[in-house]
MIKE-995082 format. One record per residue (C-alpha): residue in three letters; x, y, z. Coordinates in Angstrom, 2 decimals, m for minus. Layout:
BEGIN
ALA X Y Z $
...
% end
This chain:
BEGIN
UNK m69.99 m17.10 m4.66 $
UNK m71.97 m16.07 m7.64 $
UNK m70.75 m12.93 m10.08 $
UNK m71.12 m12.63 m13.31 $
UNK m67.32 m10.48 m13.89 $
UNK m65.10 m10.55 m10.97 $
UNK m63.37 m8.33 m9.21 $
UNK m60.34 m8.45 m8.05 $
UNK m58.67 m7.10 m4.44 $
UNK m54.99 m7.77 m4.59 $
UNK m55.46 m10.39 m1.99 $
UNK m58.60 m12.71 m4.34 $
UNK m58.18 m15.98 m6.27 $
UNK m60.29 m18.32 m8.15 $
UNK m58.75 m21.81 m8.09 $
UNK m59.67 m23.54 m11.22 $
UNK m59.63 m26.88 m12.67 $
UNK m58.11 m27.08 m16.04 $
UNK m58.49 m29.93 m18.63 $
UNK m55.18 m30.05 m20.32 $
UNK m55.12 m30.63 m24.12 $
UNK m53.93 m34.17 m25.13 $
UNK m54.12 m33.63 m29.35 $
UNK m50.44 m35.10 m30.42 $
UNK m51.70 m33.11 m33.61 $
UNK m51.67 m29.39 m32.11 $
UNK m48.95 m30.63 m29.55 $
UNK m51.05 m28.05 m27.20 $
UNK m50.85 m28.23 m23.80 $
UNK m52.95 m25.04 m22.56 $
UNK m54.84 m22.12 m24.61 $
UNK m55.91 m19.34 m22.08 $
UNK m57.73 m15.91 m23.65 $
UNK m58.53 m13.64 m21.31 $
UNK m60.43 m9.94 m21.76 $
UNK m59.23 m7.78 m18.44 $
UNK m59.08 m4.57 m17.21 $
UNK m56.41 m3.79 m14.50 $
UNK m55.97 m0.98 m11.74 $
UNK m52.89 m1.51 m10.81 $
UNK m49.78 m0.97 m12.44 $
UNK m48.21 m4.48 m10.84 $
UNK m50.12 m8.10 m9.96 $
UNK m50.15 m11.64 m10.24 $
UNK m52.51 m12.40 m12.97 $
UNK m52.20 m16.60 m13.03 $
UNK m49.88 m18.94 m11.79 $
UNK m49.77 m22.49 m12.52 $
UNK m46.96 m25.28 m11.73 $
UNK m46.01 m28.65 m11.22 $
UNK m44.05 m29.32 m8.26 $
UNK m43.43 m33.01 m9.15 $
UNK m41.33 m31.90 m12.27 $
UNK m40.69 m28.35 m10.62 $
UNK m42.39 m26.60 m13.55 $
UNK m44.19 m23.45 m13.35 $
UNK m45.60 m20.48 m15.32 $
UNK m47.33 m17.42 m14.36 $
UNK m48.68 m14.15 m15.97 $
UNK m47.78 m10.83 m14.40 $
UNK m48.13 m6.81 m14.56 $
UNK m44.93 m5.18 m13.92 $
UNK m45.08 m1.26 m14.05 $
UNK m47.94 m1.92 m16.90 $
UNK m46.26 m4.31 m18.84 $
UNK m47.18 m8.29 m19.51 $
UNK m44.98 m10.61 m18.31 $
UNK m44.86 m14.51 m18.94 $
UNK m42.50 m16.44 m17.50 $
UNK m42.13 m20.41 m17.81 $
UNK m39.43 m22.32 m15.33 $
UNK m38.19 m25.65 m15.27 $
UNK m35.66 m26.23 m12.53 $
UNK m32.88 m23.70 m13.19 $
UNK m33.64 m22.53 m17.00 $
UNK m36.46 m19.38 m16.86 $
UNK m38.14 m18.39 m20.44 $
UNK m39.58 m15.34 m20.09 $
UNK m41.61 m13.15 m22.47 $
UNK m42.34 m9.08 m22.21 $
UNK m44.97 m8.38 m24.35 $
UNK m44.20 m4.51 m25.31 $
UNK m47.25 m2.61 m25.38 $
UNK m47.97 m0.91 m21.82 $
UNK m51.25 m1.58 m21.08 $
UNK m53.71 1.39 m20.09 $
UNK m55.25 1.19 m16.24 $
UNK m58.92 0.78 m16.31 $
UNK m58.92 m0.33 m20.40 $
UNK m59.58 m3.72 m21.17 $
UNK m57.35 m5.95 m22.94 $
UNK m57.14 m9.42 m24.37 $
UNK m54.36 m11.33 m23.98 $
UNK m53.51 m14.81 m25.43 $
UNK m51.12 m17.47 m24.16 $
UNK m50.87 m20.87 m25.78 $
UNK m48.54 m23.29 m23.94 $
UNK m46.97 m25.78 m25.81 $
UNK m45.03 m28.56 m24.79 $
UNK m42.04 m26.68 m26.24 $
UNK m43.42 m23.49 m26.69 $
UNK m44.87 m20.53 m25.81 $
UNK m47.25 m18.11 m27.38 $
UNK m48.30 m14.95 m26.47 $
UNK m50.45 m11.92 m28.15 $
UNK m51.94 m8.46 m26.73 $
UNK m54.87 m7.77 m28.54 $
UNK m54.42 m7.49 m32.21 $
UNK m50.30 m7.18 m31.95 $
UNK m47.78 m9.23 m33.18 $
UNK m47.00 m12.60 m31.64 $
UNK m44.16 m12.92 m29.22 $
UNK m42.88 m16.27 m28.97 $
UNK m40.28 m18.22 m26.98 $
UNK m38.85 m21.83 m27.95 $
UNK m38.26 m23.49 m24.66 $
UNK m35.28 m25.87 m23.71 $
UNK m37.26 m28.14 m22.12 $
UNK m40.60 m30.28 m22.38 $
UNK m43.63 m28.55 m19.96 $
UNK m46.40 m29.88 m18.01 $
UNK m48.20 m29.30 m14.92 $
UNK m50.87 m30.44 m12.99 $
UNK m54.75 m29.64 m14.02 $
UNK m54.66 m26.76 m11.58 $
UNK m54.01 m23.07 m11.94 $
UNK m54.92 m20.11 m9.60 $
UNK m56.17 m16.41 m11.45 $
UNK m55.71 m13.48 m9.70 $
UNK m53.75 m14.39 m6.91 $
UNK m52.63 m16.94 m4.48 $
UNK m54.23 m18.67 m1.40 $
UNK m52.36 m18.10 1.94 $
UNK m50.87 m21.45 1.41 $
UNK m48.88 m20.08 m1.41 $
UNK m48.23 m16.40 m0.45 $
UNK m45.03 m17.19 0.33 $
UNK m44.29 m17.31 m4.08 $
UNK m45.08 m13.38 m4.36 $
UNK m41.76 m12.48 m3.05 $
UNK m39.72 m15.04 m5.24 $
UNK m41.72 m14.21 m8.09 $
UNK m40.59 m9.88 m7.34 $
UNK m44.40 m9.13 m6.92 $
UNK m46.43 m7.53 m4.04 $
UNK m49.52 m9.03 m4.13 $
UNK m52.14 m10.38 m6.55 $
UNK m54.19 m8.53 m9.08 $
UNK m56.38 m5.28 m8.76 $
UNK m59.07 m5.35 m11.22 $
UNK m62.14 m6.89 m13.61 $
UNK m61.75 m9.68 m15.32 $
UNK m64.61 m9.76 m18.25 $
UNK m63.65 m12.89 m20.13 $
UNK m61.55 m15.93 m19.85 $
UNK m61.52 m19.13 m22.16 $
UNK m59.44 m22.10 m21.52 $
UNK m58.69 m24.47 m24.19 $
UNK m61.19 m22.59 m25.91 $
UNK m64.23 m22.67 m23.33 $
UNK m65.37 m19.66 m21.87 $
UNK m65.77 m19.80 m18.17 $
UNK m68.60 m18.38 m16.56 $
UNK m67.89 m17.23 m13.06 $
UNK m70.86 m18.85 m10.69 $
UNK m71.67 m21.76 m9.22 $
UNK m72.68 m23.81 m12.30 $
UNK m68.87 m23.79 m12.78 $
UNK m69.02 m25.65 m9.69 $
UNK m66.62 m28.78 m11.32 $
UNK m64.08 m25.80 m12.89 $
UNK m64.07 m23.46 m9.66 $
UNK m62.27 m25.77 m6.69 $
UNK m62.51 m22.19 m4.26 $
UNK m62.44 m18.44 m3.98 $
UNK m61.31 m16.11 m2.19 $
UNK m62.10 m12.19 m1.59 $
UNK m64.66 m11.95 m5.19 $
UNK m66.63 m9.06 m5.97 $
UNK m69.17 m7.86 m8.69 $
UNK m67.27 m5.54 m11.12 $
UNK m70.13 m2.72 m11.02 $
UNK m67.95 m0.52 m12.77 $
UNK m67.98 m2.83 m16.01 $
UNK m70.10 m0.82 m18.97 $
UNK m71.98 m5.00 m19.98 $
UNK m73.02 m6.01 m16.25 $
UNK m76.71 m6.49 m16.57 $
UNK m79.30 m3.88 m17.43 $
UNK m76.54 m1.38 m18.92 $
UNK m75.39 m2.69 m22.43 $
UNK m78.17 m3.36 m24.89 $
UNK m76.45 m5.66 m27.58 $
UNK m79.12 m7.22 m29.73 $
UNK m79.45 m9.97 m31.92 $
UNK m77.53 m12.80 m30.44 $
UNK m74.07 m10.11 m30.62 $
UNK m72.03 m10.09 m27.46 $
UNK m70.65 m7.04 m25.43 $
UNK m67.13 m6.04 m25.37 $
UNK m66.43 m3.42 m22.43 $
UNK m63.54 m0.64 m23.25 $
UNK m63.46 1.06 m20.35 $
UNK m64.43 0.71 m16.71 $
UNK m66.53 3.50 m14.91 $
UNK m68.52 4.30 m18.22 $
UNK m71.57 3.37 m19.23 $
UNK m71.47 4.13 m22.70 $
UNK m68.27 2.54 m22.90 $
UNK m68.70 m0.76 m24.76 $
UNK m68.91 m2.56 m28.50 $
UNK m71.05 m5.49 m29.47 $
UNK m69.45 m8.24 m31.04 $
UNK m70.43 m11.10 m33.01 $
UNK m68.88 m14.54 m32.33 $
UNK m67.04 m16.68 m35.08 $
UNK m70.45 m18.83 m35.37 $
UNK m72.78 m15.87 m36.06 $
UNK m73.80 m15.04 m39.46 $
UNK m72.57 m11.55 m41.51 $
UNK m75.72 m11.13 m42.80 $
UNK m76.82 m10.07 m39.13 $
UNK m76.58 m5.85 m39.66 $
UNK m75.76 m5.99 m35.65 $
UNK m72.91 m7.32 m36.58 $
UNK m71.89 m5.51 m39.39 $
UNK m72.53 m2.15 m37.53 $
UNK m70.17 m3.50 m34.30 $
UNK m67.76 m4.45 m36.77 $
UNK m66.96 m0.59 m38.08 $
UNK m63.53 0.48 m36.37 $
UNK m63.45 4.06 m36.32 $
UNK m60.05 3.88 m34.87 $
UNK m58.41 2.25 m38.38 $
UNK m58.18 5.65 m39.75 $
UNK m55.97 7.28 m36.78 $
UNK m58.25 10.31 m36.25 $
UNK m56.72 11.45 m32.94 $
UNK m53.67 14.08 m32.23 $
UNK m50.12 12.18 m31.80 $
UNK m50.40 12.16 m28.04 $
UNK m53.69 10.96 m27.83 $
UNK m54.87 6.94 m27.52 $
UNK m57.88 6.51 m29.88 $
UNK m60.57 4.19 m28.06 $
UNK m63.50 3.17 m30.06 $
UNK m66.90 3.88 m28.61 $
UNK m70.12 1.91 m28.87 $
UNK m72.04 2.02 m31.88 $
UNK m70.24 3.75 m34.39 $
UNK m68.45 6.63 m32.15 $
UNK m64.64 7.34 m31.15 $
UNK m62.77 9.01 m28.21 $
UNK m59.90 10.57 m28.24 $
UNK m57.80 9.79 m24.56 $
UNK m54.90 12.38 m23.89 $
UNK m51.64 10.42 m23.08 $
UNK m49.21 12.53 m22.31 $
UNK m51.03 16.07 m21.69 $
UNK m51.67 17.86 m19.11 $
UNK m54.83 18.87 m19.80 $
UNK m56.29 15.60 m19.53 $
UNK m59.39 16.30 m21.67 $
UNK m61.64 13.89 m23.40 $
UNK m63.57 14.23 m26.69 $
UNK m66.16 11.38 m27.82 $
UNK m66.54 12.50 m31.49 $
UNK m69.89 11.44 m33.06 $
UNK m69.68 9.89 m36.59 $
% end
């Protein structure tokens, strides 16, 4: 294999490699942040475990909504993050494991945590986007169909950004069913983000669809980044049943929610 953002069938996986976090200081145990776009309302987004201890977590869509659940024998910690996500919109999601803890954040909301009543750990393996046919068997005990429908743009663990080819080749241990996400607005030759910035998609099927972004080490004085940076959606421009999506450079669009008109404006600022 070799794609630069997967996607994502319902029956795919990547099996990854993690290296687990051994700071007593942060008493971390895993940091995932992923940037994805889903087209289905239900999925398996990751699932990780440790049958030694009988410890497991795994990240799921249920009817648009995030769910993270941790187990440990018979006691289940689960956290519903309560924004619905949008099909086709890309969002970032957030999960820090702790060894007594979990963490969890959609986009720029609040943090939902859980204490847990027992220590976790697992073994330095963890499957995104589905499960192998060895494991197929877990969909139905976990209440889930199948595996995740969709593009997956970003994902950092323990703060490393993964790059999905075969230079990855000690991180990736297989895959199965991975295609190019064409419909992603920053696969090659579409986005033009200058100046060392990085490109955010919004939405899928849409070229113009995108933001450039400037990472943490970049400097403010770079007038990429302080022209990516404007959020047009701050000010709440749109109707009350409208979803304000900001638009590559400096532009806004207005998505109807709950009409039944359906129409979209891209206002030009």
């Amino acid at each position: 294999f070799n794609v630069t953002i997967p996607h994502f069938n319902r029956q795919s996986y990547f099996e990854l490699k993690t290296q687990l976090s051994t700071k007593h200081s942060d008493n971390q145990l895993l940091r995932i942040d992923l940037i994805f776009a889903s087209e289905h309302h239900n999925g398996l987004l990751l699932y990780a475990d440790d049958k030694l201890t009988e410890f497991y977590f795994i990240i799921s869509i249920r009817n648009k909504i995030l769910d993270i659940t941790v187990r440990l024998d018979h006691f289940i910690s689960t956290i519903q993050l309560p924004d619905v996500i949008e099909l086709d919109t890309y969002v970032r999601l957030q999960v820090h494991i702790l060894h007594n803890e979990i963490r969890a954040r959609l986009n720029d909301g609040n943090i939902s945590s859980r204490l847990l009543p027992f220590g976790s750990s697992f073994k330095s393996t963890l499957y995104l986007g589905g499960l192998p046919d060895s494991l197929i068997s877990l969909y139905q005990q976990f209440h889930l169909d199948e595996g995740f429908q969709g593009c997956i743009h970003e994902l950092s663990i323990n703060e490393r950004r993964l790059t999905f080819n075969n230079s990855e080749h000690h991180i990736i241990l297989s895959a199965q069913n991975i295609d190019e996400c064409i419909a992603n607005p920053c696969r090659t030759g579409i986005a033009s983000c200058r100046n060392g910035t990085r490109c955010i998609p919004i939405r899928n099927n849409d070229a113009n669809s995108y933001k450039c972004i400037c990472d943490d080490h970049i400097s403010s004085l770079n007038t990429d980044c302080l022209t990516s940076s404007i959020d047009r959606c701050s000010l709440k421009p749109c109707d009350y049943d409208q979803q304000c999506i900001n638009v590559y450079p400096t532009n806004y669009t207005c998505i109807c929610k709950n009409c039944e008109s359906g129409i979209e404006k891209i206002y030009f600022v």
